[in-house]
C-alpha positions as CSV (number, residue, x, y, z in Angstrom):
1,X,-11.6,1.1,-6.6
2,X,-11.7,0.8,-2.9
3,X,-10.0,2.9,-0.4
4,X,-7.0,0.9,-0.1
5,X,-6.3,0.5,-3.4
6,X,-6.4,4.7,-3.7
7,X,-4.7,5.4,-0.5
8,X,-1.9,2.7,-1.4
9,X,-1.5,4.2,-4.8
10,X,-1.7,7.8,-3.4
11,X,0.4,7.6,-0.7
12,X,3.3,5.8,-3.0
13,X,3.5,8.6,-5.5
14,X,3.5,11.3,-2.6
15,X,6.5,9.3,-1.8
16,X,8.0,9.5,-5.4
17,X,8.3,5.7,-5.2
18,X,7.2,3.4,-8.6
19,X,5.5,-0.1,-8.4
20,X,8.2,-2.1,-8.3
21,X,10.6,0.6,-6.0
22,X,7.8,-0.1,-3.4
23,X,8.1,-3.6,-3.9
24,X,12.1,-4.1,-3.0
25,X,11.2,-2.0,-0.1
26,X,8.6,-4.1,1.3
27,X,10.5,-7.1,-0.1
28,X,7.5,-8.1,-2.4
29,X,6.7,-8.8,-5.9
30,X,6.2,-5.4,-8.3
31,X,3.2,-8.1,-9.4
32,X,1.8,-7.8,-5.7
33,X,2.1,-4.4,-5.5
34,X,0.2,-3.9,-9.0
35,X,-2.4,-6.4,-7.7
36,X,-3.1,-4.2,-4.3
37,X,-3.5,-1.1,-6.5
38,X,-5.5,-2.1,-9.7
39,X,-7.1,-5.9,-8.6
40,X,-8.5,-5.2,-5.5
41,X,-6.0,-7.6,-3.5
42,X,-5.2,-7.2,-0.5
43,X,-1.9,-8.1,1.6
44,X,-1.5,-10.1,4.6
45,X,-1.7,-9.0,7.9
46,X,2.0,-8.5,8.3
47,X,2.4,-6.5,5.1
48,X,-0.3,-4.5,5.8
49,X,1.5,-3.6,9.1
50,X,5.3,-3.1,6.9
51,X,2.9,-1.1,4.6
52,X,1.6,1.3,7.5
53,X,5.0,1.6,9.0
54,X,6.9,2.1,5.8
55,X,4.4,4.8,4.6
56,X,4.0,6.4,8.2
57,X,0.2,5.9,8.7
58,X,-2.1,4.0,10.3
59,X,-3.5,0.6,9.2
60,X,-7.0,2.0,9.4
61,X,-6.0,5.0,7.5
62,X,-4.6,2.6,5.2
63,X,-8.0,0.4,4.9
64,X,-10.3,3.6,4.7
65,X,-11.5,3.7,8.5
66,X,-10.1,6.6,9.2
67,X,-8.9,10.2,7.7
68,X,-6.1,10.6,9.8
């Protein structure tokens, strides 16, 4: 699993949030969001940023380049 995957996964149960309640946040697919924890996909650019903002963190956090 890389660090994505974990901190994606991680950071959406410390919000109390499912698959697919992440999803109509981020106006996505519950399929997407399963494919960015468990397949290794990653989003776009632009999700990525609705990702870090939604979640409050960084992109690099997100990605693994940082700890903070």
């Amino acid at each position: 699993m890389n660090k994505f995957q974990e901190r994606l996964k991680e950071l959406r149960k410390d919000n109390n949030l499912t698959q697919k309640e992440l999803a109509i946040k981020l106006g996505k697919s519950r399929t997407a969001v399963y494919e960015w924890e468990t397949n290794g996909h990653e989003p776009d650019y632009d999700t990525l940023i609705q990702i870090a903002r939604f979640l409050n963190v960084s992109i690099d956090y997100l990605l693994g380049n940082t700890d903070i």
